[in-house]
C-alpha angles and dihedrals in degrees: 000000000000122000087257087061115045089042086052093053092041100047106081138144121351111000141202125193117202119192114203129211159010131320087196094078107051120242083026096089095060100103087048088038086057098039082056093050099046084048104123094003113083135026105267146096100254118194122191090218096180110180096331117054090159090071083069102048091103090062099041087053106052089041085078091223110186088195125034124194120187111193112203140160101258131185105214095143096254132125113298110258097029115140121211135188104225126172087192128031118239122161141187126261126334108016105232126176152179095191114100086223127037111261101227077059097059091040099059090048096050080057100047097044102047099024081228116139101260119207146165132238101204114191115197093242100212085202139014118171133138110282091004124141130241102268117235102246081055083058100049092053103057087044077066099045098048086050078053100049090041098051101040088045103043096034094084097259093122135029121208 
């Protein structure tokens, strides 16, 4: 199944897009750099979470969201740039993170507490290091996922 299609089975109802992560270091904004794309521009509630979702769960919560994506930077050893679909966070080698919980830890509770599917959107970083840019192929790749989200969620395949 390709990334269309299973984004377009799994985002139901009313949805929340997280984005995860600093812009500080590099190809880890991603998951904020794509929630400020998509603002305006889809039917969602979007939430720059930076390093510290949990500071949002109150209004996550109270929005009511059947389904819940949280967009973040992820190693998982794979091509940078690639994108995955993951319902738990396991990546590869030493876990570092800028995040202040573990995210398989937010993401549990988001589950427990709201009863939404709760995903994640990994994107491959290329670099992440402290005062890096976002690297080009980062950037290209969201240019194709907002054209994705746009599409899927504009297109008629979901209603608020």
């Amino acid at each position: 199944m390709s990334l269309r299609e299973e984004l377009e089975q799994r985002l139901k109802g009313k949805l929340v897009l997280v984005g995860v992560g600093n812009p500080l270091w590099g190809d880890d904004g991603a998951g904020p750099a794509l929630v400020h794309r998509l603002e305006g521009k889809i039917p969602a509630l979007l939430m720059d979470g930076g390093e510290v979702p949990e500071h949002y769960w109150g209004t996550i919560v109270a929005y009511g969201p059947q389904t819940i994506l949280v967009i973040d930077a992820i190693d998982w050893g794979d091509t940078p740039g690639s994108v995955a679909i993951l319902d738990r966070v396991q990546e590869k080698g030493f876990p570092l993170s800028t995040h202040r919980i573990p995210l398989n830890l937010f993401l549990d509770l988001l589950r427990k507490e709201t009863g939404a599917d709760v995903f994640v959107l990994g994107i491959q970083p290329a670099r992440v290091a402290f005062g890096s840019s976002m690297s080009l192929k980062i950037q290209k790749t969201l240019d194709l996922l907002e054209d994705v989200f746009s599409d899927l969620l504009l297109g008629g395949v979901r209603c608020c």
